[in-house]
C-alpha positions as CSV (number, residue, x, y, z in Angstrom):
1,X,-44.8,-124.2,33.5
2,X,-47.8,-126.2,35.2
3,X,-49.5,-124.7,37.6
4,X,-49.9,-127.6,40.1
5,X,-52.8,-126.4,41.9
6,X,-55.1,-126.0,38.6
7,X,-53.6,-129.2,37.3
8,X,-54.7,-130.8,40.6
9,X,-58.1,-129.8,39.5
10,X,-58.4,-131.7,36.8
11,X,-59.4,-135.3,37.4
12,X,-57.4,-137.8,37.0
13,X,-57.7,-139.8,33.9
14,X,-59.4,-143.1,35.5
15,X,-62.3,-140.7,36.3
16,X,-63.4,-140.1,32.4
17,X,-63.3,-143.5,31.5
18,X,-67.5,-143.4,31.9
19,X,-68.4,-139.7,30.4
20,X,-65.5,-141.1,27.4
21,X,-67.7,-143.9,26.7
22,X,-70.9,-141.6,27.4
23,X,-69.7,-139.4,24.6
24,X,-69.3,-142.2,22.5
25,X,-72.8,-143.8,22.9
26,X,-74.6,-140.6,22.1
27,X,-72.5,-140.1,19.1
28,X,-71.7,-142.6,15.4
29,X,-68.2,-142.0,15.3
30,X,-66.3,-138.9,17.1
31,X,-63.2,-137.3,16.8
32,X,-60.8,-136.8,19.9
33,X,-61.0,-132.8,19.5
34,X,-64.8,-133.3,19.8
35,X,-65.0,-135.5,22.6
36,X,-62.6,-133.6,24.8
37,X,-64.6,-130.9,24.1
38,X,-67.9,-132.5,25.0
39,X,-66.2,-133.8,28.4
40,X,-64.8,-130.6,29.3
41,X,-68.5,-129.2,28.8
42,X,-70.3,-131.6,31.0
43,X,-67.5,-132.5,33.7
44,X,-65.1,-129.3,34.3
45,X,-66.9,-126.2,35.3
46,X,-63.8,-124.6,36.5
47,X,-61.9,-122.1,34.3
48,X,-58.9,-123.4,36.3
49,X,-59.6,-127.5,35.1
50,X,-60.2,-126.4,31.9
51,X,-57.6,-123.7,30.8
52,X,-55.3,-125.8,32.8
53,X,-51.4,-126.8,30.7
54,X,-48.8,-128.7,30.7
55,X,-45.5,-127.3,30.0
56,X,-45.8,-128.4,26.7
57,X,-48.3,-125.9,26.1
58,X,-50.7,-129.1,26.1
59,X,-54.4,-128.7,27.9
60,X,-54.0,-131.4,30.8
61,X,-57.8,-132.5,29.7
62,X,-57.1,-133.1,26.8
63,X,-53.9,-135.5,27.6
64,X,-55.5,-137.1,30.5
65,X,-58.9,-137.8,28.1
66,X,-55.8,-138.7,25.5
67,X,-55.2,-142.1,27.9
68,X,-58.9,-142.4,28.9
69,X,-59.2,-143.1,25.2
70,X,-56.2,-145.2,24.5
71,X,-57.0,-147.6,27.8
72,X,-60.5,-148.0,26.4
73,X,-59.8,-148.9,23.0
74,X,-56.8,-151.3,24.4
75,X,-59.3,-152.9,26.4
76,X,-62.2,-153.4,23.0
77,X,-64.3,-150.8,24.7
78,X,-63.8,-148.4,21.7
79,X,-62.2,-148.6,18.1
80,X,-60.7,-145.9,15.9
81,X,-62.4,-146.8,12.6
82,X,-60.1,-143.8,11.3
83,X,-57.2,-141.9,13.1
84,X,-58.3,-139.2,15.3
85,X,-61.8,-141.4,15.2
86,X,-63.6,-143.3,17.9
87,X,-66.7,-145.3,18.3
88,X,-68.1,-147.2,21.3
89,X,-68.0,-151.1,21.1
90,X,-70.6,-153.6,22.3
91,X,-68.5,-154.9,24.9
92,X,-67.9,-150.7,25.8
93,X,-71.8,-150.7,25.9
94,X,-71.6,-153.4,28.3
95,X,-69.6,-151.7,30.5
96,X,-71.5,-148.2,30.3
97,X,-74.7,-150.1,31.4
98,X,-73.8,-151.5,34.6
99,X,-71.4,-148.5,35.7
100,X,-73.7,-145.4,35.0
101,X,-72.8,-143.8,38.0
102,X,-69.5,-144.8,38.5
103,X,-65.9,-142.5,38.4
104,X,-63.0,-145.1,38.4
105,X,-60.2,-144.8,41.0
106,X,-56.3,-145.6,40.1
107,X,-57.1,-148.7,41.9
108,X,-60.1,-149.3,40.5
109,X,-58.6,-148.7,37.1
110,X,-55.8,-150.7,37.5
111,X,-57.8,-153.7,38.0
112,X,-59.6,-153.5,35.5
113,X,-57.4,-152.2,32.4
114,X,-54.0,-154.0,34.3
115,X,-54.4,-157.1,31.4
116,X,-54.0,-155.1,28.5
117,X,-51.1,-153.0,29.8
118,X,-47.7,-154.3,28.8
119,X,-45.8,-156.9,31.3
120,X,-42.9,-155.2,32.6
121,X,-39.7,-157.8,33.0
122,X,-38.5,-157.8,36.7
123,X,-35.2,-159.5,37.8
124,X,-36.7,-160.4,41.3
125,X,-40.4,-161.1,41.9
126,X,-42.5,-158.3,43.9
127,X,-44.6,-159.3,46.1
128,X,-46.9,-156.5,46.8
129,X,-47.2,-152.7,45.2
130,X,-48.2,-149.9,47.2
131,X,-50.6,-147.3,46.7
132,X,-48.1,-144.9,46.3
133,X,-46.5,-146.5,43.8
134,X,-49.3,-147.4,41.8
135,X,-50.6,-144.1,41.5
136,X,-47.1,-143.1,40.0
137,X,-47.5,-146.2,37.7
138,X,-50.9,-145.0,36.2
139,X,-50.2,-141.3,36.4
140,X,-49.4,-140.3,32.1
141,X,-45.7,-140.1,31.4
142,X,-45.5,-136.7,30.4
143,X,-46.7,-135.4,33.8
144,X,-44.3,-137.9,35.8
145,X,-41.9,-136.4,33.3
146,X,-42.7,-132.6,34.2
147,X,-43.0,-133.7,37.7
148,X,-39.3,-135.2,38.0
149,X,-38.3,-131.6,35.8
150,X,-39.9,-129.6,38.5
151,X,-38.2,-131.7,41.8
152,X,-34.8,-131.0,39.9
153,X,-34.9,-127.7,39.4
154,X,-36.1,-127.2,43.1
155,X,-32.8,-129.4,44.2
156,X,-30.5,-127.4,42.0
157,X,-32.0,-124.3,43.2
158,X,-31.8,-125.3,47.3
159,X,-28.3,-126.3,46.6
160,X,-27.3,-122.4,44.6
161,X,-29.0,-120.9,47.8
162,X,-27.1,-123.1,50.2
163,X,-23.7,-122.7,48.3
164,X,-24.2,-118.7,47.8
165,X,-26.0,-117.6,51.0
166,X,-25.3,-120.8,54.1
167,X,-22.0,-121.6,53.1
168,X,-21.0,-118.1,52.1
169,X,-19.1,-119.3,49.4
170,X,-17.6,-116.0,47.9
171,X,-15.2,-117.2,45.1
172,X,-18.0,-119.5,44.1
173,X,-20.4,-116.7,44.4
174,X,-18.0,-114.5,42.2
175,X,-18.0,-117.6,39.6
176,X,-21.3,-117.8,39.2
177,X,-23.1,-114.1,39.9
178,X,-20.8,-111.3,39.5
179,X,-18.5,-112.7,36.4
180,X,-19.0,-111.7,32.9
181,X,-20.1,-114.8,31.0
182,X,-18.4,-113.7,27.6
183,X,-15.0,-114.1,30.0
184,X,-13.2,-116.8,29.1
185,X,-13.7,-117.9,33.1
186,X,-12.6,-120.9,34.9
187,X,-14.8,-123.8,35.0
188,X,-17.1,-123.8,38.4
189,X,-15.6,-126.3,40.5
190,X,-17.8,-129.2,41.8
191,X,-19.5,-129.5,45.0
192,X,-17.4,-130.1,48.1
193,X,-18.1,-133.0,49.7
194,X,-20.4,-132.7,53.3
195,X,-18.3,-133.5,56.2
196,X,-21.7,-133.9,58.6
């Protein structure tokens, strides 16, 4: 499982959109495995940012430099001129020159790499977004993924505590702790309803 506080030390993936396309104007053509490596050399110094995984066993650098590279090329900053290949673009160039010392905010981001992002179909118009929401918007699936897996699990697990230890629920605590599995054992029943 993550580890949320050495996840939360990696940067978010707005903030390698410059060293991406640094990488990519010191180099012809680079491959993905190179270029996160080259990141992680020159921006993480922690052991924490850089040993940090995802569940999947993925390096969270390596995903969030994963849609760093797949926002730039969407937006003609890059091209793959083979898979697993990039190359920094003229218009990438462009955009290098007159941001050297710039690390891009979600909001920042969003602004800028919003047009090449799919439309989503809404049945009733929004007017406004809020920050909180937009950061949930640009955060990579797989971690909003893990994140809603994690909340879950903590809600399943408050509600065992509160059935087996607040509610003192013995037949339920005899169901679901002291029987032997292999039993052919009634079903648990469902949840009683709060009468609060």
């Amino acid at each position: 499982m993550t580890n949320d506080k050495s996840t939360a030390t990696v940067p978010p993936w707005p903030f390698f959109v410059r060293p991406a396309l640094e990488v990519l104007e010191e180099h012809d053509v680079v491959s993905t495995k190179d270029i996160v490596r080259l990141i992680e050399d020159r921006y993480l110094a922690s052991p924490d940012a850089r040993s940090a995984k995802l569940p999947s066993g993925m390096k969270v650098s390596a995903h969030r430099i994963g849609w760093t590279l797949s926002h730039i090329t969407k937006a003609g900053w890059a091209v793959r001129p083979s898979k697993g290949f990039y190359t920094i673009t003229e218009a990438g160039k462009n955009w290098l020159e007159g941001n050297r010392n710039t690390n891009l905010t979600y909001a920042e981001a969003n602004k800028i790499f919003r047009q090449f992002w799919p439309q989503r179909k809404t049945s009733g118009e929004i007017s406004s977004v809020d920050s909180h929401n937009l950061e949930i918007d640009l955060e990579p699936p797989a971690e909003s993924i893990e994140k809603g897996i994690a909340l879950l699990t903590s809600q399943a697990k408050d509600e065992l505590l509160v059935r087996l230890v607040v509610e003192l629920d013995e037949e339920f605590f005899d169901d679901a702790v002291c029987s032997d599995p292999t039993d052919s054992a009634p079903p648990l029943r469902p949840l009683r309803a709060s009468t609060d």
